[in-house]
C-alpha positions as CSV (number, residue, x, y, z in Angstrom):
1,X,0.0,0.0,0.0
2,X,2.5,2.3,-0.3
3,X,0.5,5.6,-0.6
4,X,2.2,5.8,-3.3
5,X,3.5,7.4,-1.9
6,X,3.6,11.2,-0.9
7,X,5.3,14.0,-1.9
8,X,6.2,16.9,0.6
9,X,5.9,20.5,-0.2
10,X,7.1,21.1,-3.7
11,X,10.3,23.0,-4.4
12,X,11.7,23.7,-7.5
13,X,15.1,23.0,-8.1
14,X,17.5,21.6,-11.4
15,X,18.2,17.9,-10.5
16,X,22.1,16.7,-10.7
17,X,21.7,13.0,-11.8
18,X,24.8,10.6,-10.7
19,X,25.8,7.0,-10.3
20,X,27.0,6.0,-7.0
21,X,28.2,1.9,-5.9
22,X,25.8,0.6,-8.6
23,X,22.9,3.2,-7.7
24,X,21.8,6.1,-9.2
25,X,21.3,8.9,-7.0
26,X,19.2,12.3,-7.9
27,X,20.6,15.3,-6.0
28,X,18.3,18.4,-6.0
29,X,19.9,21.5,-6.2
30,X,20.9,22.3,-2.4
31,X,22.9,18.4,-2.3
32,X,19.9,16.4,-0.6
33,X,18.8,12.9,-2.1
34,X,15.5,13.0,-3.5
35,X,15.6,9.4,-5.0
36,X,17.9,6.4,-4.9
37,X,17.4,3.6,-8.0
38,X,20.7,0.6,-8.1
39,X,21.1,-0.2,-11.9
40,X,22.0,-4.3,-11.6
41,X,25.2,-4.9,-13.8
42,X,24.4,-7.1,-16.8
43,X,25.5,-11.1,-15.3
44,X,26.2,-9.5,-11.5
45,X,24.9,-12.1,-9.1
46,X,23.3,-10.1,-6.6
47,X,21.3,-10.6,-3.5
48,X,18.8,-7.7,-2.0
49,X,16.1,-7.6,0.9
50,X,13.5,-5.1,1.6
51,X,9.6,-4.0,0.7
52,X,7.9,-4.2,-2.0
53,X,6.8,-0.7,-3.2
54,X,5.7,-0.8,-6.7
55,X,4.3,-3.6,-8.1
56,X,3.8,-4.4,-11.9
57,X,3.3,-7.3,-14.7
58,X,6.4,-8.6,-15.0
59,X,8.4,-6.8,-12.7
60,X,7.7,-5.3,-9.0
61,X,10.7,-2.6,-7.1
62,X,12.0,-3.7,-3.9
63,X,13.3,-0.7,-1.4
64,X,16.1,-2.1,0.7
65,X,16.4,-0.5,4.9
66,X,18.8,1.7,3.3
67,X,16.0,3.3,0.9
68,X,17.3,2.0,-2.5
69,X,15.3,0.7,-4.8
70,X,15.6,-1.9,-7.1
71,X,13.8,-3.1,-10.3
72,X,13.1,-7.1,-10.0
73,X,12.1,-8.9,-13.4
74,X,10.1,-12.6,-13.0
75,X,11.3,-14.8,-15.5
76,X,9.6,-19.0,-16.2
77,X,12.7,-20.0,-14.0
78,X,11.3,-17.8,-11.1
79,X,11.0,-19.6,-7.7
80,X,8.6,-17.7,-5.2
81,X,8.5,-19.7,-1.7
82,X,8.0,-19.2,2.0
83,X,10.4,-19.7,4.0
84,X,10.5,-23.2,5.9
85,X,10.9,-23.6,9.6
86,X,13.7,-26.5,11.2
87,X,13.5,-29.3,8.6
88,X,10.7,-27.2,6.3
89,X,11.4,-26.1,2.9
90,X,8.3,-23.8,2.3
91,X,5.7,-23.4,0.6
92,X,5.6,-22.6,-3.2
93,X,3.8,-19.4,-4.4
94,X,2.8,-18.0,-7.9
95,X,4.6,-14.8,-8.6
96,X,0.6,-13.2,-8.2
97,X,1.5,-13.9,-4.3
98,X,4.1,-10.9,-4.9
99,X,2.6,-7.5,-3.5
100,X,3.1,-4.3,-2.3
101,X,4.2,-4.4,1.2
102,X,5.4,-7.8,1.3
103,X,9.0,-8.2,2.6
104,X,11.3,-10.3,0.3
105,X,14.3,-11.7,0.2
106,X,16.2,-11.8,-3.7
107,X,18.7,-13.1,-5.7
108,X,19.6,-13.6,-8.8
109,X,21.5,-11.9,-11.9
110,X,21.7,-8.2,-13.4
111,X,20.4,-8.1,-17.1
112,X,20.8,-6.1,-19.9
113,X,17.9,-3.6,-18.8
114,X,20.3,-3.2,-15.5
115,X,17.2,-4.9,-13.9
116,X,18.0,-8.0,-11.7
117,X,16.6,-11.0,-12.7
118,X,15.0,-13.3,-9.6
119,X,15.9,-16.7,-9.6
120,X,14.9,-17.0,-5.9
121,X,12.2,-15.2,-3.7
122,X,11.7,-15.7,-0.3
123,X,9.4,-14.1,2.3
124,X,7.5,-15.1,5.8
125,X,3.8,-16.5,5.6
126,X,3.1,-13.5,8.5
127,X,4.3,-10.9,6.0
128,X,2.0,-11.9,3.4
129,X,-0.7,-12.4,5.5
130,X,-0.1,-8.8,6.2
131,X,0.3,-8.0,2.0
132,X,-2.8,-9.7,1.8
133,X,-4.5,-7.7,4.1
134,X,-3.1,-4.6,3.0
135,X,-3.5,-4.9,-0.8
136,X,-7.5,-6.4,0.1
137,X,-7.8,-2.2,1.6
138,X,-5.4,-0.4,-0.9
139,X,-7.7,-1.5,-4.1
140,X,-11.2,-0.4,-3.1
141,X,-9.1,3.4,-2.6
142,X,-7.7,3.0,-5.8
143,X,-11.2,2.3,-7.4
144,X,-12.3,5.5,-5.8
145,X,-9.5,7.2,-7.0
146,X,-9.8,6.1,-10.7
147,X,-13.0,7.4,-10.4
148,X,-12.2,10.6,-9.1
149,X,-9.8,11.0,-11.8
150,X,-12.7,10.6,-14.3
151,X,-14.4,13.3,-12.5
152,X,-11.2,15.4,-12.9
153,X,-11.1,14.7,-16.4
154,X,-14.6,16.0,-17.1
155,X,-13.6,19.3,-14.9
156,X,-10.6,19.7,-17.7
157,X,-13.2,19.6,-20.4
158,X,-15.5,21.7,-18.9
159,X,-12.8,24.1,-18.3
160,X,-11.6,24.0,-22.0
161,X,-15.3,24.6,-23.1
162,X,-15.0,27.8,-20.6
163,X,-11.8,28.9,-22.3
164,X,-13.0,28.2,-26.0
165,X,-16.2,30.7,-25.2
166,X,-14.0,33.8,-24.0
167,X,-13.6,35.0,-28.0
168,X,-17.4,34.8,-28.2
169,X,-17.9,36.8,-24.7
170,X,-15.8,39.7,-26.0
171,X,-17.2,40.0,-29.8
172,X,-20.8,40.1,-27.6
173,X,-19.5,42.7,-25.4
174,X,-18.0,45.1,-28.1
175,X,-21.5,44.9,-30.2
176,X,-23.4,45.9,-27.2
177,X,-21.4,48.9,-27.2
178,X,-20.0,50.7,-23.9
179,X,-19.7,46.5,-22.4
180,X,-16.5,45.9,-24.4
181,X,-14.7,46.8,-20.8
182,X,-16.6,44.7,-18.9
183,X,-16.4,41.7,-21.4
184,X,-12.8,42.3,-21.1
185,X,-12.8,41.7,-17.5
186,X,-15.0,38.8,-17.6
187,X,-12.9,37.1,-20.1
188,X,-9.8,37.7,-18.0
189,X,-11.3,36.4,-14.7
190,X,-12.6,33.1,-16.7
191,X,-8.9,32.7,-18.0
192,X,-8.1,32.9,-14.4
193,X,-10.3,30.6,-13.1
194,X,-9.3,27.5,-15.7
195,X,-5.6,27.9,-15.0
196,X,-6.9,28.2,-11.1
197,X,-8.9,24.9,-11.5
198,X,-5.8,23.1,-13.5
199,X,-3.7,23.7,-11.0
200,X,-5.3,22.6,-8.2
201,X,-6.3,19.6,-10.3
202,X,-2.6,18.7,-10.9
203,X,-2.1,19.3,-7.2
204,X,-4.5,16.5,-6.1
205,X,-1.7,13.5,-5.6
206,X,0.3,16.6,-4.2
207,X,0.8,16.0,-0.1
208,X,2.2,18.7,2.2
209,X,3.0,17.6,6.1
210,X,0.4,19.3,8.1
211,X,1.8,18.1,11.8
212,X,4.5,15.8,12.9
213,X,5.2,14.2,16.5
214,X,7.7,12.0,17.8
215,X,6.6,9.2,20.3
216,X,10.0,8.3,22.1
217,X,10.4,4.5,23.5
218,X,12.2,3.0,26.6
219,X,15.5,1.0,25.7
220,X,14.4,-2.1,23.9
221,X,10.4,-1.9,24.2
222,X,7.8,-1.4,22.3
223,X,5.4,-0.5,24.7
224,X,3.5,3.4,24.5
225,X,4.4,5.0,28.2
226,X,0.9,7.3,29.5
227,X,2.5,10.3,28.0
228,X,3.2,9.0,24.4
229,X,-0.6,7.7,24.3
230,X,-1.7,11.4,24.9
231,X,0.7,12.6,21.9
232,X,-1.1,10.2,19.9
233,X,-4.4,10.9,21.1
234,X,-3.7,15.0,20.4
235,X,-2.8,13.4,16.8
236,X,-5.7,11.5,16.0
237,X,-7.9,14.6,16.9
238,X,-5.8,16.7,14.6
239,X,-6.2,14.4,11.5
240,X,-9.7,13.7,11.9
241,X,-10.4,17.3,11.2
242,X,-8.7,17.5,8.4
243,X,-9.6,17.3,4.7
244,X,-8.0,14.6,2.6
245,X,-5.5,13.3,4.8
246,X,-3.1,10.0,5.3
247,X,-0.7,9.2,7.9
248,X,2.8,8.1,7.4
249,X,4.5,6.1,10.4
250,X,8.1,5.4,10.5
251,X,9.8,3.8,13.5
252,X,13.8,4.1,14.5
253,X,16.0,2.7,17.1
254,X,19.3,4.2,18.8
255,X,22.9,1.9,17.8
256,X,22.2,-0.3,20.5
257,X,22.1,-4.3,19.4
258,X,22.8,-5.7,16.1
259,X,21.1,-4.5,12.9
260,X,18.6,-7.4,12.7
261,X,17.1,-6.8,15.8
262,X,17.0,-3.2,15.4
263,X,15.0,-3.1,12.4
264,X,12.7,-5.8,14.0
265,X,12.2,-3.8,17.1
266,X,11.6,-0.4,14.8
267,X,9.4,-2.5,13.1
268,X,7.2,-3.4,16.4
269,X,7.6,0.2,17.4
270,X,5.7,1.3,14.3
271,X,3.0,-1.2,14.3
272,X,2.2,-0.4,18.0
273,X,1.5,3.1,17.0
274,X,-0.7,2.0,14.3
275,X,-2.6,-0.6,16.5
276,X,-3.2,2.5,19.0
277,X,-4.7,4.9,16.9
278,X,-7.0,2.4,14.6
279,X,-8.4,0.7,18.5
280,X,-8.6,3.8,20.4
281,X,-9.5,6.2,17.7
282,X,-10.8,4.1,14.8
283,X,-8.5,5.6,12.3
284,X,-9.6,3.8,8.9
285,X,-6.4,1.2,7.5
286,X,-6.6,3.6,4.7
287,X,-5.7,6.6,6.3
288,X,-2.5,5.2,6.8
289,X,0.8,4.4,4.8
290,X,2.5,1.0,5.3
291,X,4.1,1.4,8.3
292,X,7.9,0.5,7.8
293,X,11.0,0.6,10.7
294,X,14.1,2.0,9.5
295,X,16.1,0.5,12.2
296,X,19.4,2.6,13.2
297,X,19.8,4.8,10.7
298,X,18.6,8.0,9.8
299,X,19.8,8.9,13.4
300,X,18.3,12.2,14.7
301,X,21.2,12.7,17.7
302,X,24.5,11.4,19.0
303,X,24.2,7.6,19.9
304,X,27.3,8.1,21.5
305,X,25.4,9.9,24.3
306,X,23.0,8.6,26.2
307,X,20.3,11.9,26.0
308,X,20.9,11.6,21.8
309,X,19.9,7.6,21.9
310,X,17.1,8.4,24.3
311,X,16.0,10.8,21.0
312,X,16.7,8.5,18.8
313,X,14.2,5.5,20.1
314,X,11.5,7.2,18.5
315,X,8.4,6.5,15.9
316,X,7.7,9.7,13.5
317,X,3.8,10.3,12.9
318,X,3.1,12.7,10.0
319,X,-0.3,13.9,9.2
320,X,-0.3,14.6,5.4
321,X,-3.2,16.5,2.9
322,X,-3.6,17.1,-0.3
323,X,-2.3,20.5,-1.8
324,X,-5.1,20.3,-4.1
325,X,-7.6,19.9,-1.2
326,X,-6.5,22.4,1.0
327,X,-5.9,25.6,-1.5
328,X,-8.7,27.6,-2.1
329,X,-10.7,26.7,-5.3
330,X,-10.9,29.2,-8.0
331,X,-13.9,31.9,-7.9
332,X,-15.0,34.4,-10.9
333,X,-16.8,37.7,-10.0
334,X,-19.2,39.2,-12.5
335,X,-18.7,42.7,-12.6
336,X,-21.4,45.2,-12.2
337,X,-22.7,47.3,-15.5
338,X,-24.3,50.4,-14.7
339,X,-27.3,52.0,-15.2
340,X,-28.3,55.2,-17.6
341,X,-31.4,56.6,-17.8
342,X,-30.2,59.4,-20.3
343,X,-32.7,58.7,-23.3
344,X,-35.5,59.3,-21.1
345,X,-37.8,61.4,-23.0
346,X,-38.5,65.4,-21.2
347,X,-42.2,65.5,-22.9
348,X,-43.7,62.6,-20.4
């Protein structure tokens, strides 16, 4: 379900593209990554792990915990399996059982697309119960959305239509005589208001962060403490009030431990946050992105001090809306003509 993903508030800067340890990296303008994609090298044996973000017909993108991603081709010589348990081999799948939000493990060999074609996938049956679920909520959304789209392409004709009829408005206004002014500024306005409403149409799948909090853990739990439930409750009364609006949840650890179990616990930090707000304050599955934990990294403070880890065993809640939603939609004021009575005849 990755709502799709969001975008933050736009800026416009000229992209740098480069190629970095196999990856290729776009740097805005001010040297922050916007996107990481690896490019496979063509024979490269390669194995990856991480979430499935994009899913298509022959190929589906897996993001690794460090946040590159990776295009994955299926071939006929494809094995998709569950992992076994002691003296299990798993279960075989159909590459259908592959879906957004599923955690995978891949190998296999780079090809001449620099995509990297899977001769083994493995996953957990729990994480694709949780795919399952996921995906069985994500597509009704999508059906709505489709449909709104149609909607918004009916707006765009309408709009047109509107723009097409500003010629006819003026040569109206001109023969009337003295109204050629006021045709003028009715034309202008309606100009206005189609480039108003295509803007805020392209602005629909636009998201801007409305509110963020950080719910802080003990060392190695994944229990909410009395004071991170009210955070969340201050949240849930936030987002219910606004228009349009998902909710990303990302969960972090401090250095402590090994890698493994830091992602694992990041992971259980995150989904206890979800668990919260959808019991306590019925926040619809829908509303939220596919919760994911980062682990270690993206570190906020010093791990090397013991206030900076205490900082960095955190879960970041963001409530996001749609630009489109929130900006004001476009208005067109007719303006007044006045009145003469100067052919009134002096005789009656």
């Amino acid at each position: 379900m990755s709502v799709k993903q969001f975008r933050l508030i736009p800026v416009l800067l000229l992209a740098l593209s480069i190629t970095l340890g196999g990856a290729s990296i776009a740097l805005a303008q001010d040297g922050t990554t916007s996107a990481q994609t690896r490019s496979v090298a063509n024979g490269q044996k390669m194995k990856i792990k991480g979430v499935v973000t994009r899913r298509d017909a022959e190929t589906f993108t897996v993001r690794d915990f460090n946040g590159v991603d990776t295009v994955v081709r299926l071939t006929d010589r494809t094995s998709v399996r569950s992992k076994g348990g002691f003296l299990r081999s798993g279960t075989n799948y159909a590459t259908t059982n592959i879906l957004r939000g599923l955690n995978v493990e891949v190998e296999g060999r780079g090809d001449a697309a620099g995509q990297l074609a899977a001769e083994k996938i493995r996953f957990n049956e729990s994480d694709l119960r949780v795919a399952r679920t996921v995906e069985s909520r994500v597509d009704p959304v999508e059906n709505r959305v489709g449909t709104a789209e149609n909607r918004l392409g009916q707006v765009e004709q309408n709009a047109q239509r509107l723009s097409g009829q500003i010629d006819e408005l003026a040569a109206v206004a001109n023969a009337a005589g003295g109204g050629a002014k006021a045709a003028q500024e009715t034309a202008d306005q309606a100009v206005a208001g189609v480039n108003a409403t295509n803007e805020r149409i392209s602005a629909l799948d636009d998201y801007v962060v409305q509110d963020v909090t950080a719910i802080n853990f003990r060392t190695g739990s994944a229990t909410l403490s009395p004071q991170s439930r009210q955070q969340l409750d201050d949240l849930a009364n936030k987002a219910m009030s606004a228009k349009g609006y998902v909710i990303e949840i990302t969960g972090y650890t401090d250095s402590s431990g090994s890698v493994q179990r830091n992602r694992a616990l990041s992971q259980r930090r995150a989904d206890a946050v979800v668990r919260y707000l959808a019991e306590n304050h019925r926040i619809p599955l829908r509303r939220i992105i596919t919760p994911f934990g980062y682990g270690e990294s993206q570190a906020v403070a010093d791990n090397r001090t013991r206030e900076g880890r205490a900082q960095n065993r955190r879960v970041e809640v963001k409530i996001l809306v749609s630009r489109g939603l929130v900006q004001p939609g476009p208005s067109m004021t007719t303006p007044s003509s006045s009145s003469t009575s100067s052919t009134d005849n002096p005789e009656q």
